[in-house]
Backbone of each chain as ProteinMPNN parsed JSONL, in Angstrom:
{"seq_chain_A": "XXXXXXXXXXXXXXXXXXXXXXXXXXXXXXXXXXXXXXXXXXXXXXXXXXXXXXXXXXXX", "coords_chain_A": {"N_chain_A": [[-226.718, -78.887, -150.488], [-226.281, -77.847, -147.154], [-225.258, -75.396, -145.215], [-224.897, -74.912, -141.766], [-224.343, -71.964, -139.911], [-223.329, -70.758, -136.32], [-223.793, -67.994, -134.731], [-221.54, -66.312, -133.84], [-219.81, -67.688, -135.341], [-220.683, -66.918, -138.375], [-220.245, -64.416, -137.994], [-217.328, -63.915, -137.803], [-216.644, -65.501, -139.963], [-218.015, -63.564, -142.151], [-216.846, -61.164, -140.846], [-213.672, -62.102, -142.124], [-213.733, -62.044, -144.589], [-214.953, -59.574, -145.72], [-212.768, -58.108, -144.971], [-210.479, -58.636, -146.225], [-211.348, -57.776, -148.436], [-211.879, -54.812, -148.45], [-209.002, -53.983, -147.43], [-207.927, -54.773, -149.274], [-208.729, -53.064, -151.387], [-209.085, -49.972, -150.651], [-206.081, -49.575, -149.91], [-202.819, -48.603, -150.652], [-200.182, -49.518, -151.094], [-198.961, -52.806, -150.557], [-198.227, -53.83, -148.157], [-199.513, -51.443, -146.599], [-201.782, -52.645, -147.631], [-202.034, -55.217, -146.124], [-202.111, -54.195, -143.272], [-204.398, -52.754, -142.839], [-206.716, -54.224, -143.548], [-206.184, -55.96, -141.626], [-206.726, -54.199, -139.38], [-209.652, -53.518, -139.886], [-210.114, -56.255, -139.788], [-209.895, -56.147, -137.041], [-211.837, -54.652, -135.575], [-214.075, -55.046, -136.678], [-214.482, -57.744, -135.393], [-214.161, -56.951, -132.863], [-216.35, -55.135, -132.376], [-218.371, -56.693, -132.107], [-217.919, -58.496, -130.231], [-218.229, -55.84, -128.308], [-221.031, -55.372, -128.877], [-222.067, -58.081, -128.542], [-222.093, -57.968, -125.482], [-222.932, -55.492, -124.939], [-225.617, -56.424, -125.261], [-226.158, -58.596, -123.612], [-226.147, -56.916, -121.296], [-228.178, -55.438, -121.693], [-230.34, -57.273, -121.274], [-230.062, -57.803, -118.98]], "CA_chain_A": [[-225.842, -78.794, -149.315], [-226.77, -77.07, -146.237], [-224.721, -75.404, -143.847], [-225.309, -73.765, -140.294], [-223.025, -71.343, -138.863], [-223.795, -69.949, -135.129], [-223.872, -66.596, -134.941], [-220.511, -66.201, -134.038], [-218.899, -68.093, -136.622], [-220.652, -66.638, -139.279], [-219.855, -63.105, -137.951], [-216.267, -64.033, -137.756], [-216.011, -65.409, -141.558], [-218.115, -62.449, -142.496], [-215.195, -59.928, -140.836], [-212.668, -62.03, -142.651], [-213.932, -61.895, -146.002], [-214.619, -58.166, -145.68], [-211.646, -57.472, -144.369], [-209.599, -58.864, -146.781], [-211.458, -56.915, -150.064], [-211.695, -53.322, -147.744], [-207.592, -53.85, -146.78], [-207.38, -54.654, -150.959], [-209.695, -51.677, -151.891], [-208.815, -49.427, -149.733], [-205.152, -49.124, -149.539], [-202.013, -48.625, -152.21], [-199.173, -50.847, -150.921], [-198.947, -54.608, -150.006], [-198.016, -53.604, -146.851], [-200.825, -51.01, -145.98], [-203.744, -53.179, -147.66], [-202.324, -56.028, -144.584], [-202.398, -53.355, -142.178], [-205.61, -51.954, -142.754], [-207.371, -55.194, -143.099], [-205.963, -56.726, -139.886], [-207.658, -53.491, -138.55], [-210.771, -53.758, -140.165], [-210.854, -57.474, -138.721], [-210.313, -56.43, -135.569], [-212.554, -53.94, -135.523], [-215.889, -56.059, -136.72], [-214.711, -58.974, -134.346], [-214.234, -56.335, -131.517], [-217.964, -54.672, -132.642], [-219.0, -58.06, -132.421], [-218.102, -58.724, -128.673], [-219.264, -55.0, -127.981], [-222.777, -55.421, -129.319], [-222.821, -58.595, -127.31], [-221.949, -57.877, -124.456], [-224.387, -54.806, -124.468], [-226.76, -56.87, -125.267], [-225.885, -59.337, -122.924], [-226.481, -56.053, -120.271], [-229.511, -54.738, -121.261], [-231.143, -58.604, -121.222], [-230.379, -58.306, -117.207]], "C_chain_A": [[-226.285, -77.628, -148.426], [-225.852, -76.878, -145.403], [-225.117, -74.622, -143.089], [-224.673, -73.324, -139.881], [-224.052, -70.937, -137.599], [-223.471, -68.718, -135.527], [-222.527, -65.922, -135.077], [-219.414, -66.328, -135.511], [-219.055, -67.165, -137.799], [-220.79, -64.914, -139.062], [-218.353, -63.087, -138.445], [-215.945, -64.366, -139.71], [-216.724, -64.163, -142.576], [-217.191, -61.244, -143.014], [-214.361, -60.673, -141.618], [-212.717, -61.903, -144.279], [-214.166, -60.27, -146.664], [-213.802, -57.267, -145.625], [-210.484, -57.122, -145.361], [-209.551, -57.889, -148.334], [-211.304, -54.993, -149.196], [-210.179, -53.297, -147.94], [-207.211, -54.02, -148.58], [-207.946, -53.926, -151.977], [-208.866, -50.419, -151.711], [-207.178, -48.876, -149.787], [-204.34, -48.924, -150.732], [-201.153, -49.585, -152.414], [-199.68, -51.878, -150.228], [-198.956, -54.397, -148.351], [-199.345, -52.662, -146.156], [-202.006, -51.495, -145.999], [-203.242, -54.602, -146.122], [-202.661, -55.376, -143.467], [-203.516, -53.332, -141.682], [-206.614, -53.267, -142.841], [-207.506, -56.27, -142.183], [-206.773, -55.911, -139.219], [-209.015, -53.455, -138.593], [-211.154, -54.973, -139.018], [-211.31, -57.463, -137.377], [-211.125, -55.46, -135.25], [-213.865, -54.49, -135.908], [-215.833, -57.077, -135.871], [-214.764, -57.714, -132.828], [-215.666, -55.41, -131.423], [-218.803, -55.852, -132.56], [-219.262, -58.386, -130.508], [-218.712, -57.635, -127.969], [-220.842, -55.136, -127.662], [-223.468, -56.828, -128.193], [-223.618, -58.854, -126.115], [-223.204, -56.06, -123.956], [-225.58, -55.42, -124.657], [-227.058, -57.402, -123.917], [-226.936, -58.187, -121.152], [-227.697, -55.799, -120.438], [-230.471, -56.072, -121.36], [-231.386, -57.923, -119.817], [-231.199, -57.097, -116.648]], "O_chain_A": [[-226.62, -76.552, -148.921], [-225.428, -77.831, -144.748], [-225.693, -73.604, -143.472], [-223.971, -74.041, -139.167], [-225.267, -70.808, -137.745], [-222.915, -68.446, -136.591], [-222.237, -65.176, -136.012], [-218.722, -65.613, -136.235], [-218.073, -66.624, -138.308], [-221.381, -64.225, -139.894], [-218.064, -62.355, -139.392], [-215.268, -63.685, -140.479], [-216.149, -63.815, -143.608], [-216.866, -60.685, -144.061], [-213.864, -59.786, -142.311], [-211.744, -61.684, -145.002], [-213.724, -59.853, -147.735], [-213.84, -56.092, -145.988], [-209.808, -56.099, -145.475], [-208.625, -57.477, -149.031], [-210.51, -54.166, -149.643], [-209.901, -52.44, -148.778], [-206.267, -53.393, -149.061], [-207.744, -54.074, -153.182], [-208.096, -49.963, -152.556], [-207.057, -47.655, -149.696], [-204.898, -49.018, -151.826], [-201.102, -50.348, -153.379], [-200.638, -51.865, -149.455], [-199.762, -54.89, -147.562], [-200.069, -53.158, -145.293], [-202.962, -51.303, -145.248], [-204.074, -54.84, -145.247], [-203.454, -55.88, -142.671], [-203.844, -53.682, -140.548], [-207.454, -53.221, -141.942], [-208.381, -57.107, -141.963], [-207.586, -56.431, -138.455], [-209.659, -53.371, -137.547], [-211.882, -54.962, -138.026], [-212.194, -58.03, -136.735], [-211.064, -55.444, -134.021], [-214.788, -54.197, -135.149], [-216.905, -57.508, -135.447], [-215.536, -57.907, -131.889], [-215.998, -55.013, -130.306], [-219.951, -55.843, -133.005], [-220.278, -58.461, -129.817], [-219.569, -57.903, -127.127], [-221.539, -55.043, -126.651], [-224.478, -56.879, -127.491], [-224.679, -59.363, -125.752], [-223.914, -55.788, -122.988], [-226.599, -54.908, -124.192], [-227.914, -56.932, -123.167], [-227.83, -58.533, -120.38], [-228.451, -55.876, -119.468], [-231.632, -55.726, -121.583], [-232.495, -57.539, -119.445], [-231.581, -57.099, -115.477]]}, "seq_chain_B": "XXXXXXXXXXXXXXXXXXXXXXXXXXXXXXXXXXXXXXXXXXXXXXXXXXXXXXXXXXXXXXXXXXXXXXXXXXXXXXXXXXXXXXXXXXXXXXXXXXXXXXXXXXXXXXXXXXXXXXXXXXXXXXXXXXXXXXXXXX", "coords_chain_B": {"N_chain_B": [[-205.319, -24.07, -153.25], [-207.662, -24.952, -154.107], [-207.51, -24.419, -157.162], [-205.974, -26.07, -157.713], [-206.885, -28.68, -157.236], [-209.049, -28.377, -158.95], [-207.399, -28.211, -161.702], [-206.671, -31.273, -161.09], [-208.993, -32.342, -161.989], [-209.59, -31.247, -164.323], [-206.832, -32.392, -166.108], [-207.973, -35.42, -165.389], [-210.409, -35.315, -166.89], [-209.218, -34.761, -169.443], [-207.837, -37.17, -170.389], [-207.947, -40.046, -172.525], [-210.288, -42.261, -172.833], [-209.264, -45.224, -172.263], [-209.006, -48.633, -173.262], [-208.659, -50.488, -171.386], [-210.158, -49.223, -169.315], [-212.723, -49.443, -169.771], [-212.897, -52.383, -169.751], [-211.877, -53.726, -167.607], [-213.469, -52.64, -165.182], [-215.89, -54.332, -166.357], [-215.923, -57.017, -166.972], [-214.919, -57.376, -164.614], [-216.855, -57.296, -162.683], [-218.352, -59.13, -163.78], [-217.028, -61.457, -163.16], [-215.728, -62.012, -159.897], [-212.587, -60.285, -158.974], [-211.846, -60.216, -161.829], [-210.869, -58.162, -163.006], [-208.844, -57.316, -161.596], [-206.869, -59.007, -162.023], [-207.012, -59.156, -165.36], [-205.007, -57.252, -165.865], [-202.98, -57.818, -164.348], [-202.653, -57.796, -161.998], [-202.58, -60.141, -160.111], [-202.296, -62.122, -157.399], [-204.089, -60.237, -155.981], [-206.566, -59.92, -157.546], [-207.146, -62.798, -157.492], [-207.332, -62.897, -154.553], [-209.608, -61.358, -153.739], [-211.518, -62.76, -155.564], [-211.597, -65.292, -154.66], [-212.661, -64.324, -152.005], [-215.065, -62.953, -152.311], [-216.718, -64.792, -153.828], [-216.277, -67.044, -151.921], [-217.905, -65.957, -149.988], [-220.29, -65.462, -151.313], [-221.236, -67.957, -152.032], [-221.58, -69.269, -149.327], [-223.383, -68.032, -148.385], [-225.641, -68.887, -149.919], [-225.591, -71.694, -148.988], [-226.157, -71.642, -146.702], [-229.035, -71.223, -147.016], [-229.643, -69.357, -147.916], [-231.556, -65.987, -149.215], [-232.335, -65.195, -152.708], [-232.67, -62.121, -153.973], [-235.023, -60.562, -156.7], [-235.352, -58.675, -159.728], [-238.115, -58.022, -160.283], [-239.553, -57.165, -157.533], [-241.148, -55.892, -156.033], [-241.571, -54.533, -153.785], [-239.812, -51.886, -151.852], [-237.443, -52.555, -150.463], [-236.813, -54.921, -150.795], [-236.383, -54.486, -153.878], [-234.049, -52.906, -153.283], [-232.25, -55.244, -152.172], [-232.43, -56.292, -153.88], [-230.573, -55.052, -155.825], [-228.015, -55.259, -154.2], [-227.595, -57.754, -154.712], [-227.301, -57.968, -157.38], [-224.986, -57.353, -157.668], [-222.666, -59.416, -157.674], [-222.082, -60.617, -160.24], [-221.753, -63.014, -162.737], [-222.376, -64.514, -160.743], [-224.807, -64.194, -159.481], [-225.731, -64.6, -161.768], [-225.988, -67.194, -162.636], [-227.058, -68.364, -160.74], [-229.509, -67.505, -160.535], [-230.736, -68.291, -162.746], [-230.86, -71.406, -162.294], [-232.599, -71.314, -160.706], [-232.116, -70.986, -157.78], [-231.247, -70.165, -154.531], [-233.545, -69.877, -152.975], [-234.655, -69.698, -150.083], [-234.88, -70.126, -147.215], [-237.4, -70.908, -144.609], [-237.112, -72.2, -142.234], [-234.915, -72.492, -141.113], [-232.742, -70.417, -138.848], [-230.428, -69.301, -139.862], [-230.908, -68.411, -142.049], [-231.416, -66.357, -142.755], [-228.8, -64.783, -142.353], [-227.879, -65.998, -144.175], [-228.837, -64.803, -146.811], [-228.341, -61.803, -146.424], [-225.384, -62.402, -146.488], [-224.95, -62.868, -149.461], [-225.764, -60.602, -150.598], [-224.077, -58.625, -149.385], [-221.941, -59.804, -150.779], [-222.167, -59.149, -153.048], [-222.043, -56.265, -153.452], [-219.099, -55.478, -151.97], [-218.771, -56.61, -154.541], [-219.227, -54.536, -156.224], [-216.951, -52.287, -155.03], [-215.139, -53.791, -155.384], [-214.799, -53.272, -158.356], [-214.984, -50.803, -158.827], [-212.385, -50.443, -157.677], [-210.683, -51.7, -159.446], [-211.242, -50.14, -162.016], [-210.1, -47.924, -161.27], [-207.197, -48.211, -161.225], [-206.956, -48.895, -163.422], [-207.495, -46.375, -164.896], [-205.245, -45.433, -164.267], [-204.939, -43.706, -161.123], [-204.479, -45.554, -159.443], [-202.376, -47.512, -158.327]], "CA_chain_B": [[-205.741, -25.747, -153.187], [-208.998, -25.447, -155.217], [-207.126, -24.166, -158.248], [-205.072, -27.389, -157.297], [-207.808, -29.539, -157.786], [-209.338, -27.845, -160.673], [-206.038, -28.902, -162.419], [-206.541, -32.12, -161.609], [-210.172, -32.434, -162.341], [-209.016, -31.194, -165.669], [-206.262, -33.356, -166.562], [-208.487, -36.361, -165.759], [-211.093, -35.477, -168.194], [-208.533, -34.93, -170.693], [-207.504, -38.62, -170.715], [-208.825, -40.175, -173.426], [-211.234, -43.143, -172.136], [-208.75, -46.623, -172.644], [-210.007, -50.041, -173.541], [-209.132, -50.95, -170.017], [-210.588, -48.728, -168.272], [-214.124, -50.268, -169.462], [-212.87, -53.789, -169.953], [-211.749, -53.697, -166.383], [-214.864, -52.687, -164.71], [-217.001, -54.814, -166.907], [-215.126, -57.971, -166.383], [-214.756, -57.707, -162.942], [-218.351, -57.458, -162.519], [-218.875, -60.38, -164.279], [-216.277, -62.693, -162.627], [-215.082, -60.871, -159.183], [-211.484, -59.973, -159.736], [-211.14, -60.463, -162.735], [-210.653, -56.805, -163.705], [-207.379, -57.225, -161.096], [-206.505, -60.27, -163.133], [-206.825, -58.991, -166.746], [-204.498, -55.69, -165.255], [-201.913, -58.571, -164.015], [-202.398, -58.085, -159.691], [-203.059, -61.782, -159.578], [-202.502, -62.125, -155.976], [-205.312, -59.131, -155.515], [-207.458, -60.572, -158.307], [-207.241, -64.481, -156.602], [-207.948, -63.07, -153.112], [-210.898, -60.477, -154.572], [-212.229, -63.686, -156.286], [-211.601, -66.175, -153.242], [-213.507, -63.538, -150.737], [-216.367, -62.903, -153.015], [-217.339, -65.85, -154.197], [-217.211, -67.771, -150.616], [-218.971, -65.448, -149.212], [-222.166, -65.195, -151.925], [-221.727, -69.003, -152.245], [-221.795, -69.491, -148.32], [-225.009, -67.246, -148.182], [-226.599, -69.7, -151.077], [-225.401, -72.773, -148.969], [-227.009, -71.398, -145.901], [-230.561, -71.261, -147.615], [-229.648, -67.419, -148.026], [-232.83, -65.776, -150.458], [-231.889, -64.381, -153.612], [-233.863, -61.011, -154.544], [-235.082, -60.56, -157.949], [-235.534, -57.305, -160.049], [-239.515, -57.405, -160.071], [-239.678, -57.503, -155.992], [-241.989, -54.643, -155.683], [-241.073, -54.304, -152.363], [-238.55, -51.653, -151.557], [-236.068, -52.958, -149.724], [-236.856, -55.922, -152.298], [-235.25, -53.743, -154.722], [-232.564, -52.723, -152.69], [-231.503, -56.508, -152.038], [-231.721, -56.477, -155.689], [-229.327, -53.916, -156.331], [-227.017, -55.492, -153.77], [-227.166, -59.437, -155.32], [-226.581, -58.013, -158.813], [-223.408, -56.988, -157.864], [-222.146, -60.592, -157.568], [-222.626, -60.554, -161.395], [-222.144, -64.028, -163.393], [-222.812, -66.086, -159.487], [-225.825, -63.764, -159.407], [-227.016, -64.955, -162.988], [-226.071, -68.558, -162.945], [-227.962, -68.614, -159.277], [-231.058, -66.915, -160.717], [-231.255, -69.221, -164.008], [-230.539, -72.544, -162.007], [-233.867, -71.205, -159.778], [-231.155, -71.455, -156.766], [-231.198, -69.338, -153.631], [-235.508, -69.622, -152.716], [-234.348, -69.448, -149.163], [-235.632, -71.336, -145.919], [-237.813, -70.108, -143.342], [-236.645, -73.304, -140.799], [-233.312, -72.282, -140.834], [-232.696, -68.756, -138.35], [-229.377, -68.562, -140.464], [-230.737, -68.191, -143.595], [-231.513, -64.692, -143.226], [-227.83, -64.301, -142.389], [-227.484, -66.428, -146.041], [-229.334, -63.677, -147.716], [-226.881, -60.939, -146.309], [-223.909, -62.856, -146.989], [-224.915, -62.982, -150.837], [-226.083, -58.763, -150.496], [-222.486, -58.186, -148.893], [-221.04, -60.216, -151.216], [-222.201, -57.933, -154.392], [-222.039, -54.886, -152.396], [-218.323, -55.48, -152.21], [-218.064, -56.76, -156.152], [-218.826, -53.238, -156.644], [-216.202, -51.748, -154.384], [-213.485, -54.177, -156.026], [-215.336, -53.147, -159.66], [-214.706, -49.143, -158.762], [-210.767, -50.508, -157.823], [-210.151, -52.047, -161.23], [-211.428, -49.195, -163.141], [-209.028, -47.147, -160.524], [-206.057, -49.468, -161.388], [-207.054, -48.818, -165.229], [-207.256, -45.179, -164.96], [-204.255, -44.891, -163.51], [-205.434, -43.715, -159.922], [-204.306, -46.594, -158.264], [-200.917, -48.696, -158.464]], "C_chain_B": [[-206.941, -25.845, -154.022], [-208.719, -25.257, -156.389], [-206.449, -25.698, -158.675], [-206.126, -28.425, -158.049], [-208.91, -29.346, -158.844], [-208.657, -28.476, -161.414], [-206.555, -30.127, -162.768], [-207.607, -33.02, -162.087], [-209.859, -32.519, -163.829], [-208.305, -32.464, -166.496], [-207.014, -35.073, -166.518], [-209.54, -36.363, -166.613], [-210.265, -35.244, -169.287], [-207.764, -36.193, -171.084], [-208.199, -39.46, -171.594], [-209.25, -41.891, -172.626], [-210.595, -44.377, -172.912], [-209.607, -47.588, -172.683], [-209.981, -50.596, -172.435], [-209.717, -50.24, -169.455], [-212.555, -49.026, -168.372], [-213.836, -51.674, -169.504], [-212.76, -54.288, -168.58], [-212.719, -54.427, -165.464], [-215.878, -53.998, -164.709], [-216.92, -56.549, -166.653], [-215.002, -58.416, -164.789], [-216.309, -58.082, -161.886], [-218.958, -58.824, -162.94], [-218.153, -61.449, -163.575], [-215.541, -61.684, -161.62], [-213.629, -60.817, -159.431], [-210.787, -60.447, -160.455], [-210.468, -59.318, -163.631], [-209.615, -56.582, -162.912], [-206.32, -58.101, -161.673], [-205.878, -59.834, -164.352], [-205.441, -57.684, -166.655], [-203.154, -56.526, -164.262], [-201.426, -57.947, -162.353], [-203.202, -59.25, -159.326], [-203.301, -62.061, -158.172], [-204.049, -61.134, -155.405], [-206.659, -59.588, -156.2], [-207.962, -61.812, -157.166], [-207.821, -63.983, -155.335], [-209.472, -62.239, -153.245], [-212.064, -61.638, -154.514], [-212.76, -64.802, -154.961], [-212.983, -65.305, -152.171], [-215.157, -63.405, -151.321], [-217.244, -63.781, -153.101], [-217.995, -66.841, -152.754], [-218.257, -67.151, -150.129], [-220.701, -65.342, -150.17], [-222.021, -66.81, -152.136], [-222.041, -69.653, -150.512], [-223.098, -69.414, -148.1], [-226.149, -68.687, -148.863], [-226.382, -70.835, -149.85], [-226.031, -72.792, -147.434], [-228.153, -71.135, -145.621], [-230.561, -69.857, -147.387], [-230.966, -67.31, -149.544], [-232.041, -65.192, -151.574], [-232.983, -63.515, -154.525], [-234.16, -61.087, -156.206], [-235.918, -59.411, -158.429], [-236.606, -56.967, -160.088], [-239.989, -57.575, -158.704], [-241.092, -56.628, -155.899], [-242.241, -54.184, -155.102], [-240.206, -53.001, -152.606], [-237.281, -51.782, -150.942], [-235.802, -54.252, -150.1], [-235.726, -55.425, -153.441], [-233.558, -53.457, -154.499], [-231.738, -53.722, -152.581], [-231.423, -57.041, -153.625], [-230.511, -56.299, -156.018], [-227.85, -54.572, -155.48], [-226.491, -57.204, -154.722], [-226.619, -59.247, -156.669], [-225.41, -58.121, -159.097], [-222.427, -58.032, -158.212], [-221.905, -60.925, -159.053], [-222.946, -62.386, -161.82], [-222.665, -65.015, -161.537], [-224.343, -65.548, -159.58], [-226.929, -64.441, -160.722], [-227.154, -66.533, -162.795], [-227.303, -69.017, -161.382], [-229.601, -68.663, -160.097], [-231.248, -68.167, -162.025], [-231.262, -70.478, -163.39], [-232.189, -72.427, -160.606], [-233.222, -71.353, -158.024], [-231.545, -70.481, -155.549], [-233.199, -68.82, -153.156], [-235.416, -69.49, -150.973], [-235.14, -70.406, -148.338], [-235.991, -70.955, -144.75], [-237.196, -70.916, -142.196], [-235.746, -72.947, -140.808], [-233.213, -70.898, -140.059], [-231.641, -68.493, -138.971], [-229.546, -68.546, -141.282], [-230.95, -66.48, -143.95], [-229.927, -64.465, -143.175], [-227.073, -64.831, -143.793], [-227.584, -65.58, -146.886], [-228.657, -62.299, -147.601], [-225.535, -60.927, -146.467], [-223.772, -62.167, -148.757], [-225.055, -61.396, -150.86], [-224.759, -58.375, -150.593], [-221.503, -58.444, -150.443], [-220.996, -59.393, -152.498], [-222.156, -57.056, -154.056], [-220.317, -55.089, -152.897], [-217.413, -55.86, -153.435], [-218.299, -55.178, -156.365], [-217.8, -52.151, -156.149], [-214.809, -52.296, -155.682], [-213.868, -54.063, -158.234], [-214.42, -51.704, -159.692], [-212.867, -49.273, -158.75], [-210.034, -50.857, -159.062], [-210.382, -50.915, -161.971], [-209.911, -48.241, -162.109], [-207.646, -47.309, -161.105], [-205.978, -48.925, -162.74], [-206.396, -47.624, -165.621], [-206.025, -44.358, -164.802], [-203.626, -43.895, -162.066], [-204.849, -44.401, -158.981], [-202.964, -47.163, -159.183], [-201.714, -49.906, -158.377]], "O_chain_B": [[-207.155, -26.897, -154.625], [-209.52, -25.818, -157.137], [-206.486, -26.242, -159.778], [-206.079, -28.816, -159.216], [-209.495, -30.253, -159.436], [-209.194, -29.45, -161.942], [-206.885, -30.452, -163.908], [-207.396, -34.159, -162.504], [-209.85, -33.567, -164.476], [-208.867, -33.265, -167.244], [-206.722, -35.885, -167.396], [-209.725, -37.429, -167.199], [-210.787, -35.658, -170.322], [-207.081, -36.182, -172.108], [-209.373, -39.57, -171.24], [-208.426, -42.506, -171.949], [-211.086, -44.706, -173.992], [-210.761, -47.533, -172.257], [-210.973, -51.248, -172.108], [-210.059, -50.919, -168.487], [-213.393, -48.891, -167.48], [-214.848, -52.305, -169.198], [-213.475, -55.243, -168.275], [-212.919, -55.583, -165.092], [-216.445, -54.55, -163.765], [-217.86, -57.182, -166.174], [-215.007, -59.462, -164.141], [-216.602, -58.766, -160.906], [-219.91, -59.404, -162.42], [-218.819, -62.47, -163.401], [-214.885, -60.737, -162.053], [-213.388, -61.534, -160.402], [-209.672, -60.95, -160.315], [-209.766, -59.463, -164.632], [-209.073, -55.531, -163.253], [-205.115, -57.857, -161.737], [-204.677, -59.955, -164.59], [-205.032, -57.334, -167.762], [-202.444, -55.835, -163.531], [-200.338, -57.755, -161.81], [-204.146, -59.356, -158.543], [-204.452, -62.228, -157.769], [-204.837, -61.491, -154.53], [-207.711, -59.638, -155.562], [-208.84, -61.754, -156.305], [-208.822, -64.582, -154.942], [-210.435, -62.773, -152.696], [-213.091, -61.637, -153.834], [-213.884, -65.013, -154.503], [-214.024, -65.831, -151.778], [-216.178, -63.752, -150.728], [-218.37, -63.719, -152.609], [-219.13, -67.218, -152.462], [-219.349, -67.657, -149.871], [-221.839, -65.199, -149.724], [-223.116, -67.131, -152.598], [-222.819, -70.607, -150.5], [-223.857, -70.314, -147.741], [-227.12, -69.222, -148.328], [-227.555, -71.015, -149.525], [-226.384, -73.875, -146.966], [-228.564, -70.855, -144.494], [-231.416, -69.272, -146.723], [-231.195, -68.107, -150.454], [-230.981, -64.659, -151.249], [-233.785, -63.899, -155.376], [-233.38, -61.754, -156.886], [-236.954, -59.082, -157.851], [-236.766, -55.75, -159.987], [-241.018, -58.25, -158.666], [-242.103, -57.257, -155.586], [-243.078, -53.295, -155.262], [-239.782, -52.988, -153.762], [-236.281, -51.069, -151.032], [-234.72, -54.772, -149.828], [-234.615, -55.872, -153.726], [-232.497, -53.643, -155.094], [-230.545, -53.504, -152.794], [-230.702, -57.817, -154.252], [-229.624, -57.068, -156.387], [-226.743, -54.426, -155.997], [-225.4, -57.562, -155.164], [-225.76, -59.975, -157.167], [-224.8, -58.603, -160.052], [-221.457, -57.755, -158.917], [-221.241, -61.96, -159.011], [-223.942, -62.999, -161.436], [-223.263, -66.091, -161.505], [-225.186, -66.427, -159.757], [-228.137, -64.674, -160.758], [-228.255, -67.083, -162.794], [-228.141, -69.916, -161.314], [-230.464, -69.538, -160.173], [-232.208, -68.922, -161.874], [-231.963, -71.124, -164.169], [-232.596, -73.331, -159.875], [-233.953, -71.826, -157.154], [-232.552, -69.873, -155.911], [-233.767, -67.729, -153.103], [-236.487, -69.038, -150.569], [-235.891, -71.288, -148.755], [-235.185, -70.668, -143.865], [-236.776, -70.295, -141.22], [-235.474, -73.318, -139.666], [-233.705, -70.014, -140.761], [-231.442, -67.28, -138.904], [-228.538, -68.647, -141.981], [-230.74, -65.747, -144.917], [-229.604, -63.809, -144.166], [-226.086, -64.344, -144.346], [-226.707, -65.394, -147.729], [-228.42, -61.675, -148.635], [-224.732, -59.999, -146.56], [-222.948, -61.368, -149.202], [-224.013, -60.938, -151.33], [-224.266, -57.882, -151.608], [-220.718, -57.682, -151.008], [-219.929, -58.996, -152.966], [-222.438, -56.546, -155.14], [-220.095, -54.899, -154.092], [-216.203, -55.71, -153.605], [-217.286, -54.591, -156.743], [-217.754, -51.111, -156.807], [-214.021, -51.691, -156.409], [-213.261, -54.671, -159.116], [-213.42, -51.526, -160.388], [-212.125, -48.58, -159.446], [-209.009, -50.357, -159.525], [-209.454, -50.698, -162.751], [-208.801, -48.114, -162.626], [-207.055, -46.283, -161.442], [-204.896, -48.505, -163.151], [-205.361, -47.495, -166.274], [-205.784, -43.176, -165.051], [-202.479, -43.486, -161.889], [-204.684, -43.994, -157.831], [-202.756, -47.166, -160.396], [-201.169, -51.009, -158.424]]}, "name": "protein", "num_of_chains": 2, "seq": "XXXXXXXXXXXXXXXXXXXXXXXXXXXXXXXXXXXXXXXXXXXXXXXXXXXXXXXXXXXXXXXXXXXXXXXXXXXXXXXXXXXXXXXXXXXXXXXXXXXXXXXXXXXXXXXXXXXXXXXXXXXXXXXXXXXXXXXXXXXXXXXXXXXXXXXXXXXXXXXXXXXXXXXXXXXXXXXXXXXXXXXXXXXXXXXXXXXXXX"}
């Protein structure tokens, strides 16, 4: 079985699989490991559009 | 404050070294949280296990490479050290001749970092079980 993610995608299930062991590493309560791995997420998806989008700039 | 942590430097070597606190570890390494499992944080175990696994079986299913301990490379080695982590997916991969990777594919290199990541972070949730054991962690 073969699958292909785009780049995207397989950034995106990357951050969520990361996210989820960092936020259950990482914290003490139930409540802080959701916290902290909502932040994580959004923090590799928002390093994600960053990096793009500089890329995106220094192409032009 | 450094007398402070003297103390408690102290008091943790005076704990005498429990059967969980290597069964844990050792376990968890071998099957990802299963050392949150055996230590009854099922929910933390199951999602541990869930995250791990997709992700080093994604890598494999994306013609990700899987390193092997005589690379002789260095950064061969290093992708060693990260796939081991994965433990029993890492062995049953390597004995089944699985993970030879695929140059036609441009996402297979991102296969071969999936599976890295994915033992990379069995050792994170390895270090939390022994934590958990020790009594460190809730």
């Amino acid at each position: 079985m073969t699958i292909t993610l785009n780049h995207f995608s397989a950034a995106a299930v990357f951050a969520l699989f990361a996210s989820i062991v960092f936020g259950i590493t990482h914290r003490d309560t139930t409540r802080e490991m959701v916290r902290y791995g909502l932040y994580c997420f959004a923090m590799f998806l928002g390093g994600v559009f960053v990096a793009g989008w500089a890329m995106w700039l220094l192409r032009r | 404050m450094a007398n402070s942590t003297t103390e408690k430097t102290r008091v943790a070597e005076a704990q005498p070294l429990s059967m969980m606190a290597v069964l844990a570890p050792a376990l968890g390494w071998l099957i990802p949280g299963a050392g949150h499992i055996i230590q009854r944080r099922w929910i933390r175990g199951l999602l541990l296990f869930v995250s791990i696994a997709t992700l080093f079986l994604l890598g494999l299913a994306m013609q990700g490479r899987i390193y092997k301990a005589n690379g002789g490379d260095i950064l061969d080695m290093l992708g060693f050290v990260g796939d081991v982590g994965a433990g029993a997916l890492y062995i049953v991969t390597l004995a089944n001749d699985w993970g030879q990777g695929a140059i036609a594919f441009a996402t297979a290199d991102y296969g071969t970092k999936f599976m890295i990541v994915a033992g990379l972070l069995n050792f994170i949730a390895v270090a939390d079980a022994y934590h958990i054991a020790i009594g460190k962690k809730r």
